[in-house]
N, C-alpha and C positions, 0 to 999 in steps of 0.2 A: 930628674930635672923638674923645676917648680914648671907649670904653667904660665907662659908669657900670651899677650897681649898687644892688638897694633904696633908688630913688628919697624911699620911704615914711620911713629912718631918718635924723634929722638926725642925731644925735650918738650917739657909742660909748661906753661907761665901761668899762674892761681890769680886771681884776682875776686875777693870778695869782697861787695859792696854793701851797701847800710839801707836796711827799713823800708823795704819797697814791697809792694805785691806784685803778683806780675799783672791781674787788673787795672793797678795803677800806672803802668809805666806800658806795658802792651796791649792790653786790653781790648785795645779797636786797630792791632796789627793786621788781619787780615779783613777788616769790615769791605764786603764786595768786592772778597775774589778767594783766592784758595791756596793754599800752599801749592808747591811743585811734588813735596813726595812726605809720604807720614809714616815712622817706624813704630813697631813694627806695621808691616803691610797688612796683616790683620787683625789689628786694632780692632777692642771693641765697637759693636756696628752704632753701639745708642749714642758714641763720644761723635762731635761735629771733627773736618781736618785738623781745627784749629778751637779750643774750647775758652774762645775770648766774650767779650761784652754784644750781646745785641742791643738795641736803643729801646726802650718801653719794656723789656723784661725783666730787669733785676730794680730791686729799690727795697728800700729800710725803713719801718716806723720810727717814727721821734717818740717822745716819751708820754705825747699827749694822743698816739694811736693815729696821727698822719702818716700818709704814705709817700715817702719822695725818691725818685727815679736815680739810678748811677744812672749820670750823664758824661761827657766829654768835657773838659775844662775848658769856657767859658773862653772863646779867643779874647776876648776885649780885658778877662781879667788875667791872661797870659801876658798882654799889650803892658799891665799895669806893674809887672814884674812882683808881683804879694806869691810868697811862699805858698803852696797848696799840699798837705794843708796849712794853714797858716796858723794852727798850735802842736806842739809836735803829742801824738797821743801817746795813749798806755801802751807799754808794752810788754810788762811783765805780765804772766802766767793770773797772779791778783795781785791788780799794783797796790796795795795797801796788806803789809806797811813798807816794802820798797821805797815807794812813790809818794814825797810829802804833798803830792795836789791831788791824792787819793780818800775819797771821801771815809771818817774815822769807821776801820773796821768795815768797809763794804768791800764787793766782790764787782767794782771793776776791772777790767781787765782782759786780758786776752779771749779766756774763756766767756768771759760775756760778752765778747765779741760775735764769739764764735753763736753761743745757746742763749745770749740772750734775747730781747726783742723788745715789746715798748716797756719792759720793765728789766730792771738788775737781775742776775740771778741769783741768789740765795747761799747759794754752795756749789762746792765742786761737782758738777753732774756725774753720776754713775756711771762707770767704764761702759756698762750694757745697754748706756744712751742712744736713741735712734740717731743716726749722722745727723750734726748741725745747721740747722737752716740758715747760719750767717746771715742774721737779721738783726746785730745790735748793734754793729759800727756807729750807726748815729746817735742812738741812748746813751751807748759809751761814750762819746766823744762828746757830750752835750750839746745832742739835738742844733749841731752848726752843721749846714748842708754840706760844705768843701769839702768833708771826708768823705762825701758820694763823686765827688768830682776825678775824671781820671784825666792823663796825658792823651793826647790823641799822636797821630805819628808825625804831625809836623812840628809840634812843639819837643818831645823829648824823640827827635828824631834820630841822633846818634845812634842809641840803644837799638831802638829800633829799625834803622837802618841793618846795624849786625845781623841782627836775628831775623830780617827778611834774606839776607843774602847766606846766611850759614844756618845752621841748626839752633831749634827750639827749643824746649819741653815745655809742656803746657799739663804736665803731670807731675814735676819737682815740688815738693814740699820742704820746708824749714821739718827739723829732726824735733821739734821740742814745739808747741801752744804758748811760745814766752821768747822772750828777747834775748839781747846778742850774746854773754856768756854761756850760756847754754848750747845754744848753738852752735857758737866757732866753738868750744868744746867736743862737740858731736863730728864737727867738720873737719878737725886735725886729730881726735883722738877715741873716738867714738864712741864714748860717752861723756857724760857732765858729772859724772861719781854723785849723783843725785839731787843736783842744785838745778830746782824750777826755774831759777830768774836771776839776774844780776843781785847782788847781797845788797849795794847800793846805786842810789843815782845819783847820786855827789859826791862820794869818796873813792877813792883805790878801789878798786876790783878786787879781792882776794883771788892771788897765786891758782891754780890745778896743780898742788903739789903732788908729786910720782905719776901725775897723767901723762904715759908716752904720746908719743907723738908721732906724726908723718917722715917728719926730718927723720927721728932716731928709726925708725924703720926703712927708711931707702939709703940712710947711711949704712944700713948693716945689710943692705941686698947683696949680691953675691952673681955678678961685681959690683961694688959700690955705687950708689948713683950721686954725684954731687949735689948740693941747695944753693938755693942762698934766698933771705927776707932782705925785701928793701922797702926802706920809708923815710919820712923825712918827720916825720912830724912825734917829738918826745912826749910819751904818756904820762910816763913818771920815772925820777930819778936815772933821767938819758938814755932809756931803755923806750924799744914798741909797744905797743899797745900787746903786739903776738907773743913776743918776748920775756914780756913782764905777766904775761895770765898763762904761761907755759914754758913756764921754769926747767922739764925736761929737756926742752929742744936744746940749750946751750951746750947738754951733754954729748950732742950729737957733731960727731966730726964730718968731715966731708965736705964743710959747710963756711957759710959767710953772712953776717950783718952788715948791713949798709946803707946805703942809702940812694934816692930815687936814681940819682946821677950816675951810679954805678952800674944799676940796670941798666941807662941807657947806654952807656959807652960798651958795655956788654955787648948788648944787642947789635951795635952798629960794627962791632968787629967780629962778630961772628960767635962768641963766647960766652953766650947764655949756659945756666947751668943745665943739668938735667932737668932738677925743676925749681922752679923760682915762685916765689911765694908773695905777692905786691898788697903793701896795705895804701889805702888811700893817702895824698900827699899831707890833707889836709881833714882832721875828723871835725865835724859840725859841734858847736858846741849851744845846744836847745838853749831858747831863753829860758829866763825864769822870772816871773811876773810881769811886770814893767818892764826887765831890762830886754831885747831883741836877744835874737840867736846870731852867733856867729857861724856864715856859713863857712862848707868846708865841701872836698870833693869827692865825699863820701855818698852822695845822695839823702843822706837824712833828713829826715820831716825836724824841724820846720826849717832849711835852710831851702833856699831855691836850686833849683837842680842843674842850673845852667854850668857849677862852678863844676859839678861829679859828670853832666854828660862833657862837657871841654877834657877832664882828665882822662875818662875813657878814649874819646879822640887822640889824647897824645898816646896814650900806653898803646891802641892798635898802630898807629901809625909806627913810634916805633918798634912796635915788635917785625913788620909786612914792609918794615924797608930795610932788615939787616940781612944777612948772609944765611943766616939757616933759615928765614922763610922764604928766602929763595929758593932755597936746594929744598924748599917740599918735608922740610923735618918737623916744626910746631905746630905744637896746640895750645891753642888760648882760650883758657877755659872762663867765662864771666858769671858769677851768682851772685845772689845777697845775702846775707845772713838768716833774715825774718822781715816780714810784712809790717815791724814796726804800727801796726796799728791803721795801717790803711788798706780800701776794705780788696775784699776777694770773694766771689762767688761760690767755689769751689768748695764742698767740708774736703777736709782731711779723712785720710784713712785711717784707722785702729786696729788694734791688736799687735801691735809694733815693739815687746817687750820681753825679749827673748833673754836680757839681764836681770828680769824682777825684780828692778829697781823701784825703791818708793822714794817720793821727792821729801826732802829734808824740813820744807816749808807748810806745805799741807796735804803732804801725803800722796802726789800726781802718783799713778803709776810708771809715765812714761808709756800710755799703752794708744798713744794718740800724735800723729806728726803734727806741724804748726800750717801756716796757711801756704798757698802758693807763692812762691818766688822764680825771679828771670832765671832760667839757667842757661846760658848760651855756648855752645860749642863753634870754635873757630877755628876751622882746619881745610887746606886745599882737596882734602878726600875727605868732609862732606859735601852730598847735593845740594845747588841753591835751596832756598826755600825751602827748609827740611824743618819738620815738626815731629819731634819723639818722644816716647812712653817708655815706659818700662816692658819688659817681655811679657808675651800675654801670659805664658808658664811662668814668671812670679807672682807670688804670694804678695808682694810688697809694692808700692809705688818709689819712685827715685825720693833718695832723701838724702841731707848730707852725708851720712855713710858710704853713698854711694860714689862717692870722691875716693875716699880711701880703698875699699873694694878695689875700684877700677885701674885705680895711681898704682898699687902695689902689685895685682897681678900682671901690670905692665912692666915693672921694675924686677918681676921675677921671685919677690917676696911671697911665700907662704903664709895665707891669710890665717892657721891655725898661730902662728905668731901672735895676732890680734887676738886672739880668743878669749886667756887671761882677763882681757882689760873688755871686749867687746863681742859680745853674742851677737849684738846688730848687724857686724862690718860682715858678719860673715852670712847673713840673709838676706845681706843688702843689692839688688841688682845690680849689675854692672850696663855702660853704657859703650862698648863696644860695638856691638850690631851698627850703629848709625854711620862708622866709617865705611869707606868702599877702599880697596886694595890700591886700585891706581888712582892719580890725579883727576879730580873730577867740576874743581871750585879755584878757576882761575883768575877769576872778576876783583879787584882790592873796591873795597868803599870809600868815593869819597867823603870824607867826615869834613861838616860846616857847623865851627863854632856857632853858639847861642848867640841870636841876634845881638848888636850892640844897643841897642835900643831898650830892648827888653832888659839887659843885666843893668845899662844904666837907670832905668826905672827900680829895678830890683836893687841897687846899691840907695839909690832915692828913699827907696821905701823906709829899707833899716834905716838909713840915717833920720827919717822924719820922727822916728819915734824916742830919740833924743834930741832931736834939733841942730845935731851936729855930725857932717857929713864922715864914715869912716873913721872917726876917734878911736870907736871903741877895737877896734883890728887893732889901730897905733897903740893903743894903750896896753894889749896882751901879747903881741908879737912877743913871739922868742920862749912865750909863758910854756911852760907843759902842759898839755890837757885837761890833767886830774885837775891841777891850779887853777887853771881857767876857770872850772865847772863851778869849784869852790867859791871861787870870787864872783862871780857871777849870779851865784845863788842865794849868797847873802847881800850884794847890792840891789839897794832899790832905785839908785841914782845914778848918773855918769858921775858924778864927785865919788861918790863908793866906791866905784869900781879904779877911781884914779888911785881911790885910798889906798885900797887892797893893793893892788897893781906895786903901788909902791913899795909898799910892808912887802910884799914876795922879794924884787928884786934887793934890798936893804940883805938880806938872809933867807937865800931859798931853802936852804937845809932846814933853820928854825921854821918858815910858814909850811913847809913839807910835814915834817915832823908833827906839829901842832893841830893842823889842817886837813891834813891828806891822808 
């Protein structure tokens, strides 16, 4: 018999969110006081309970060798509803030439995030590099202070609400130094077959053709475990975002596409699947020059975060009012993909490369994780106020791997399955240890939408910057994603964007085709 796994958890709900560090959105969760319990119990003695922001010690040179403090986001410019940060940054691996707002041929980007400081850095640093002093957030970002600025817990207080009342990590890392393909590639199928960075940031995403996936392994557990992805929001050609960048998973029986509404009726009758897969209702679509971004409740920089903490609100509430978190069976697992470019204190760990993989673009090893991200665990057997690590007997810190790891030895799947495709998922810790056997987290949060005050300033804001209130929502409703991004990137005016807008609906197949 394979090796099972929290016996206690019938079903999982996945929810991966967009572009956050966890400095950025937790950072000052426990400022004067202490968790209640920290796994393992012994934990490195040099790590603090909780390894968040203190005030006056962390901060980044600008380009001209000032030093300016990560501080708390500004209540008064919380009050004023302006997106923080209010450009969405780099976030590929070296955004050029990804990234057309990438200086010709330079090396910003992730890793200059990471190594560099009040100057660019040159090239890809040497695998045998001393850990990164994460001192170039602000050079990267052009020397605008916001990207020092983090959420404190009254403002992105949902999030952090979760994560005082259930389990933390304050040791999770993004799998990959680069943004979202990559990533959610590491995260459903453990690895990126060698891809540093999204190919584009205005087009289609190219397919992970033959990358398995999570679905097609818990559909083949033994016994089956059901799925299902739900969303609402078309990326390309009526397909997800999951869907369409993971072309294996269709193969996989057991299973269901859908959409937001079907989770919840799910939920409400007691018939979640084994495990359910949720992508945001709504993905942020970054401005591009003059035009604003549209938000979305993904969390993405630069959209304001009011619209992705309200969605999280709705997903816990309903998962904690149906019938099997009654009966004490779910886990609700909450992460992000990548740091998107906002900053983190923390380097990453290395030597993480047990596939020898070289990256396709300039050559990454893959021998280095990306920055930290929120990982939250939500289950009535964990302890409130829990903060967890990886086992002090691994070699490795948590990384998206470690989803798969832990999903599949609970489903009863032999991780020598994954092998083939991932030498990772199988060094990858698992996070089991933080459950307790019996019920121990009876407390439900109450979750309070983003003030009205604040989103209506934030609806303000975008609309000042064409002078016409919520147009540009009216004018791409219904649009797909990829469409949107496109239209958006070549308009420099609200009449552009009407242009395009129009030309799409006339023949979506032809602006698809041509476009996308």
């Amino acid at each position: 018999m394979p090796q099972t796994i929290l016996p206690q958890v019938k079903n999982i709900v996945f929810l991966m969110l967009e572009n956050r560090s966890l400095d950025n959105l937790l950072g000052w969760l426990y400022k004067g006081s202490a968790p209640g319990y920290v796994y393992p119990t012994n934990s490195p003695k040099q790590l603090p309970p909780f390894d968040g922001l203190v005030e006056g010690k962390f901060f980044n040179p600008d380009s001209y060798g000032n030093n300016f403090d990560v501080i708390p986001l500004p209540d008064a410019a919380w009050q004023t509803g302006s997106p923080v940060p209010y450009y969405d940054p780099y976030e590929a691996l070296r955004a050029y030439p990804v990234d057309p707002r990438a200086p010709f041929r330079g090396w910003n980007g992730v890793m200059n995030q990471f190594f560099g400081n009040q100057q660019v850095i040159s090239g890809l640093p040497p695998s045998n590099s001393p850990p990164p002093a994460m001192k170039g957030f602000l050079q990267d970002y052009g020397d605008v202070h916001d990207i020092l600025w983090t959420y404190t817990m009254a403002q992105a207080r949902v999030i952090n609400k979760l994560a005082r009342q259930y389990a933390v990590s304050d040791r999770w890392f993004c799998s990959v130094p680069s943004d979202t393909s990559p990533n959610r590639a590491y995260s459903v199928g453990g690895s990126s077959q060698g891809r540093e960075s999204n190919l584009s940031l205005i087009e289609a995403e190219p397919p992970f053709q033959g990358l398995k996936t999570i679905f097609n392994w818990l559909a083949g557990a033994k016994p089956a475990k059901n799925w299902g992805l739900y969303f609402d929001d078309n990326y390309k050609s009526g397909k997800s975002y999951t869907e369409w960048l993971f072309p294996e998973m269709g193969t996989a029986p057991n299973g269901e596409i859908a959409n937001f509404s079907r989770f919840r009726t799910l939920a409400a009758t007691g018939n979640l699947p084994a495990f359910s897969y949720l992508e945001p209702t709504k993905w942020t679509t970054p401005g591009f020059g003059s035009v604003p971004a549209t938000d979305g409740t993904d969390y993405h920089p630069n959209a304001h975060i009011g619209p992705g903490e309200d969605f999280l609100a709705t997903v816990y509430s309903t998962i904690t009012s149906g019938p099997q978190w009654k009966r004490n069976e779910t886990l609700f697992i909450i992460t992000f993909d990548e740091h998107g470019g906002t900053y983190d204190h923390v380097a990453p760990g290395t030597g993480v490369n047990p596939d020898g993989k070289n990256g396709q673009e300039n050559g990454f090893k893959f021998d280095m994780f990306g920055a930290r991200i929120s990982t939250i665990l939500i289950s009535p057997f964990v302890r409130p106020g829990s903060v967890f690590r990886a086992p002090v007997d691994s070699k490795y810190d948590f990384d998206h791997t470690s989803f798969i790891a832990t999903i599949l030895t609970w489903a009863g799947v032999p991780l020598s399955e994954v092998a083939g495709q991932s030498q990772r998922v199988l060094v990858a810790p698992t996070f089991e240890g933080v459950f307790t056997e019996n019920v121990v987290n009876t407390t439900e949060v109450v979750t309070q939408p983003t003030d009205a005050q604040v989103m209506a300033a934030a609806a303000a804001n975008r609309a000042s910057q064409f002078g016409l209130a919520n147009e540009i929502g009216v004018l791409l409703q219904g649009i797909p994603f990829v469409a949107r991004r496109v239209i958006l990137s070549r308009s420099k005016s609200l009449d552009e964007v009407r242009t395009e807008a129009t030309r799409y609906r006339q023949d979506p197949e032809k602006f698809e085709a041509l476009n996308t």
